[in-house]
N, C-alpha and C positions, 0 to 999 in steps of 0.2 A: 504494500500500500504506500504511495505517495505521503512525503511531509507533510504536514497541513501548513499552513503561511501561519504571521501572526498578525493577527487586528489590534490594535492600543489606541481608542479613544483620547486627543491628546487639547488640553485646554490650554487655551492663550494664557503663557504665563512666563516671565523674562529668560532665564534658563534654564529650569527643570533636571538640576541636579538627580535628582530620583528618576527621570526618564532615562540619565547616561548611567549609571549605574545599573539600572532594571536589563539595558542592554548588554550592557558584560556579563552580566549572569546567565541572561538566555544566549546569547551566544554559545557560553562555553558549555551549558548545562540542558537544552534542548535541542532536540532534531524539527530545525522548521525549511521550509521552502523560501518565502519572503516575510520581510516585516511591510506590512501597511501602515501608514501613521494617517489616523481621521481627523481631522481638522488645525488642531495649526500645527505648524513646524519651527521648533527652536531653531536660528541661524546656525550654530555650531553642527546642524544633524544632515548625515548625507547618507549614500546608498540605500536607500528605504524609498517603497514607493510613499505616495502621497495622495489623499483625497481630501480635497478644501470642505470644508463647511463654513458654514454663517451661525457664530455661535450669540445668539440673541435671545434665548429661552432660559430657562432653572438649569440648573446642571444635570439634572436628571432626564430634561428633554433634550437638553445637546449631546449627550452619551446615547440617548436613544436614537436621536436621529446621525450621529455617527455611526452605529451600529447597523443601522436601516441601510445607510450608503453603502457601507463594505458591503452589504449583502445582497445588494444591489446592481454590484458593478462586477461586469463581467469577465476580468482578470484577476478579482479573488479568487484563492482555491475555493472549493463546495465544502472543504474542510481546514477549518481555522480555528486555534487557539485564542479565546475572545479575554484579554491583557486588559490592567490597566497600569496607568504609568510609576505604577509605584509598587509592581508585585515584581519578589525578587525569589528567582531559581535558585536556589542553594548547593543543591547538589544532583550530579547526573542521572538525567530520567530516558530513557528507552522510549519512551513516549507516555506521555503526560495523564496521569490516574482521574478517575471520576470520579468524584471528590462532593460530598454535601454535607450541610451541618445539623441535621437531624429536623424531624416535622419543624414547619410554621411555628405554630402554636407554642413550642418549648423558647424558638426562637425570638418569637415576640414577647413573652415576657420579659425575657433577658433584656428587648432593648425600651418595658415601659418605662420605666424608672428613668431612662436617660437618651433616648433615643430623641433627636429634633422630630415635629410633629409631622412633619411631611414625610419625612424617611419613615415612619410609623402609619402614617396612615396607609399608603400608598402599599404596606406589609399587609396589611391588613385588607385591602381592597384587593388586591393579588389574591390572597388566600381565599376572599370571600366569593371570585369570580369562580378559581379553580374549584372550589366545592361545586358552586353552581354547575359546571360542566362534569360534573361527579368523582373527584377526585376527595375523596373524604378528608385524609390526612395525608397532605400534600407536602414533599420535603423540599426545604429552603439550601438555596445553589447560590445564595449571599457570600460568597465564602470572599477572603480575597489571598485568590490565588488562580491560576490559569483553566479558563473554562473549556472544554473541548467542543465546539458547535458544527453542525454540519445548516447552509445558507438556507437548505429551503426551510427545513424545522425553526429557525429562530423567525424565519420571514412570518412564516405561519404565527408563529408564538407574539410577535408585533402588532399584527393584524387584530388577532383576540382583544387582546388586549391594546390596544390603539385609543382608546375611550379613559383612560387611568391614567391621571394627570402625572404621577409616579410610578410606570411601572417597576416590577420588580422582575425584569426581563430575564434574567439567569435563571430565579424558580420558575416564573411561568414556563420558559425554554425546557429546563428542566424536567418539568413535569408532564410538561403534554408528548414529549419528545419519549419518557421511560429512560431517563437514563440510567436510575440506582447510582449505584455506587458505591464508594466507602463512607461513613461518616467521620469527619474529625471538627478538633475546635478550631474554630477562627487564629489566623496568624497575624494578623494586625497587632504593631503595638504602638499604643499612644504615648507611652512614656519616657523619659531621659534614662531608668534605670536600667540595671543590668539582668532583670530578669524579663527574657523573650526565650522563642523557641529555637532550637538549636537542631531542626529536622530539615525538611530538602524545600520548603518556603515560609518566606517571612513578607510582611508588607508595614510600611511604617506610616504615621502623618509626618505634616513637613516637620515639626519641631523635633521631633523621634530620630529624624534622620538628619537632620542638620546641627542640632545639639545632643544628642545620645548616645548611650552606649553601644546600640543597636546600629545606630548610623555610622559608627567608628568601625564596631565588625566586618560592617558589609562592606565601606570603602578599603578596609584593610585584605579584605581577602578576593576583592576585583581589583587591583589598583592599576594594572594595564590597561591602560584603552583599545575599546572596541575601533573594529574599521568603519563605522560608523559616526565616528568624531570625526573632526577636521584636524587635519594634523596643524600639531603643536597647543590644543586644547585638551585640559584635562578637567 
């Protein structure tokens, strides 16, 4: 079977330390075809294709409608790794695990207590459609680490769900798609200290990765640049 490419939804924003880092990782640590970069393009970033968008919406709707484009356009592979700019491969994968973090319902509690209201509601609207189409206890693909997607199935899973001003496209994809999988926890870490996960992905916020110990790990252990830089940027 053919590499899959890789999709990375990418938001206007001055340099994106975490996008050149997120690159060395999957370089060394995945088998991909191409990188696609959806929407803007840090000046330092080369060899990657590129598709523009118009980011004018929530963040939520410009990742969607990034997503909608790659799958859209017809020199994506039909199978692509759906990235964002801040998940980091740690260690060498054969090809990339199906990966979910167990039912909705466990997952949303976890985020009442602190989750912003739109990222919650939009959890919630997701889960409430996928029942509606009889999915009882439908598992959440929230994860942040690399999604494995095939175009027509997410196109489908967009369409569905098209009406959710939030969608929650990785579960809906997920679950109308049957992908199972393994369950693990989420590898996000929000904080400066030294306790994160030490398995084959990590993903950080910016301050995690710009003042942390997790952000020292990761620059310490990519610290050659990808051919993806411009030479004499690090």
């Amino acid at each position: 079977m053919d590499a899959p490419d890789i999709v990375v939804p990418v938001r206007e924003t001055a340099v994106n330390e975490q996008l050149r880092y997120a690159l060395r990782t999957w370089t060394a640590n995945l088998p991909y075809r191409k990188v696609w970069v959806v929407g803007y393009r840090p000046t330092w970033l080369r060899n990657v294709e590129h598709i523009p968008t118009v980011q004018l919406g929530t963040k939520y709707e410009n990742t969607t409608l990034a997503v909608r484009a790659a799958c859209e356009h017809p020199d994506v592979a039909d199978r692509f790794l759906l990235m964002n700019d801040d998940f980091f491969v740690m260690q060498r994968q054969t090809e990339m695990p199906l990966l979910h973090r167990g039912p909705v319902r466990e997952v949303e509690r976890l985020y009442a207590a602190r989750a912003n209201e739109d990222y919650l509601s939009g959890m919630r609207q997701t889960r409430d459609l996928l029942i509606s189409l009889g999915y009882e206890d439908p598992l959440s693909y929230e994860l942040h680490v690399p999604l494995p997607v095939e175009k027509a199935g997410m196109l489908e899973a967009l369409n569905v769900g098209r009406h959710l001003p939030v969608v929650h496209k990785r579960t809906l994809y997920g679950t109308l798609a049957g992908l199972g999988g393994r369950r693990i926890e989420d590898v996000k870490v929000l904080h400066r200290g030294p306790r994160f996960s030490h398995g084959p992905f990590l993903s950080t916020m910016h301050d995690a990765f710009a003042n942390g110990m997790v952000g020292r790990h990761i620059r310490t252990a990519f610290s050659r640049p990808s051919h993806y830089e411009s030479a004499g940027r690090r």
